[in-house]
Each structure stands twice: as structure tokens, then as C-alpha cells.
N, C-alpha and C positions, 0 to 999 in steps of 0.2 A: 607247699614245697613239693609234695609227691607231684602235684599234679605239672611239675617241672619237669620231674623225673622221679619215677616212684622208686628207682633203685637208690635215694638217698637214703639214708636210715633218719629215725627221728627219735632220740631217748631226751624228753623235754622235761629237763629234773626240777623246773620250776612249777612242774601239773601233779610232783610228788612230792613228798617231802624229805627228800636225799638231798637236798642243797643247802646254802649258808641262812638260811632263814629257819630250815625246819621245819616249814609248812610248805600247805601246795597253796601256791598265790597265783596260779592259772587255774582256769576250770577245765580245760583239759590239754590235751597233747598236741598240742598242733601248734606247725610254725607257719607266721606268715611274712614274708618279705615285699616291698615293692615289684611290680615287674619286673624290668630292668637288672634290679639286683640278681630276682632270683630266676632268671636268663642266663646272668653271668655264672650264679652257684652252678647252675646244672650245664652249663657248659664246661666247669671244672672239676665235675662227676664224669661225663664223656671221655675227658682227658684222664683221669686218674682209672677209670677204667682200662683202658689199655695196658695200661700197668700194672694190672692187678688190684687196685685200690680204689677206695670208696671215701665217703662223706658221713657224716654221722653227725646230726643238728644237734645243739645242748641246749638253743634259744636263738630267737629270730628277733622279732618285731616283738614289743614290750609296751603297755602300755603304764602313758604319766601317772595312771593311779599307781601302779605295781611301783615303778620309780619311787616315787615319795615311800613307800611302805619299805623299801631296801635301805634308801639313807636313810630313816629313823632309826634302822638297827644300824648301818653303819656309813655314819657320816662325813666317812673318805676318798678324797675324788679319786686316789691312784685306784681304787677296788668299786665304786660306787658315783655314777654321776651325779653333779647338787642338778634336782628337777627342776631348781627352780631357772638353768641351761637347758634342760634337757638333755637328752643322750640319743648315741647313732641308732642305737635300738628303740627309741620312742621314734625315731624316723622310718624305723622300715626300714633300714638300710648298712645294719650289721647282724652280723649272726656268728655266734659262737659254736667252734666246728672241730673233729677232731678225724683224724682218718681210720680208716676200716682197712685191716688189713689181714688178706686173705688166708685162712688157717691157724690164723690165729686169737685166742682170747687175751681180755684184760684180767689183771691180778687184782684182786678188788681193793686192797691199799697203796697202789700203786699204779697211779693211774698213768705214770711211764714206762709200766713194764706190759709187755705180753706176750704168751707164754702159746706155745705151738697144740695144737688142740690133744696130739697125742701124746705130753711130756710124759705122763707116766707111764707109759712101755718103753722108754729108753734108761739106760742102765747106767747109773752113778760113772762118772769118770773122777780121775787123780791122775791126769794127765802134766805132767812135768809143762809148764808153759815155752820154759828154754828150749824143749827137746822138738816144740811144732816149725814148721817152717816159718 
């Protein structure tokens, strides 16, 4: 993936054991995609660059072993594909993606909030909501 574009980030929680398994079921941190695909990722890095924003990989390419070892613990296609289809991620050709954005951190429970890097020097407000423009 870096070698796409190394300015993607890569936090690959399946080489740790932060994700729905609890274990690390990769040996390590690296994502791979087909060409093509990851052509088109780091051409959507380029673009989000302009804007300030970024890429940040959670998993790419997966392999059938890994597959089987998720549907054992869970055996649900809306969370889990059955291997015995396969999944876009046994293909090389999905990747789980979140965006990076500039000056700002994530809240570690809440992986839709984030929080500006220097929140703590800004000073409580009780601002009347009615009262702003």
C-alpha cells in the first residue's frame, strides 16, 4: 500500500489484537491490494490530500485461512463472509478505510468522534444555543 503512496496510514488491527477476534490473526502489519485497486486507493489519497485529508487502512487483502478462522467465531454474513463464497477481501480488492483528518485525534471509545489536538487549552463554554447565530 505504501508503496502506492506511503502518505496512506496503515493501523492493521487484525496483526494486533484490538479487533473482534482478540487475537492477532496476521503476522504482521501490512496491507496488500491488487494493482489496480490500490492504483485507484492512492489515487483517492491524492485527492483527499488537497483537502487536507488522508487514508488510514484497517485491512486490505485477507487471506481464505483468516476467513474461515472469523466465521467460526462468527457465523454471520451481514459482519462475516461464509469462505466457503469467499469475500472481496480474499480477492485483493476491498479494503477497510477510515479518513485522517488533519489536527485532529480519535477518542478511543468512540471511534466517530475526534477531538482537535489542542482541546485542553480551550476553556469550558455555557453558551446559550438560542443566543448564537
Amino acid at each position: 500500500m505504501t508503496s502506492v503512496n506511503r502518505r496512506i496510514r496503515l493501523d492493521i488491527r487484525y496483526a494486533t489484537t484490538n479487533n473482534f477476534t482478540g487475537q492477532a490473526v496476521y503476522p504482521s502489519a501490512k496491507a496488500y491490494l491488487r494493482k489496480t485497486v490500490a492504483a485507484k486507493l492512492g489515487a483517492v489519497q491524492t485527492d483527499l490530500e488537497s483537502q487536507g485529508l488522508g487514508l488510514k487502512v484497517w485491512d486490505a487483502y485477507r487471506p481464505l485461512a483468516v476467513q474461515k478462522k472469523f466465521w467460526a467465531i462468527m457465523p454471520d454474513e451481514r459482519y462475516v463472509a461464509d469462505p466457503a463464497k469467499g469475500s472481496r477481501h480474499n480477492r485483493g480488492s476491498a479494503v477497510d478505510v477510515t479518513l485522517v483528518r488533519h489536527g485532529f485525534v480519535p477518542f478511543p471509545t468512540e471511534w466517530w468522534h475526534f477531538d482537535d489536538a489542542d482541546w485542553a487549552s480551550y476553556d469550558l463554554l455555557d453558551i446559550d444555543l438560542t443566543t448564537l447565530p
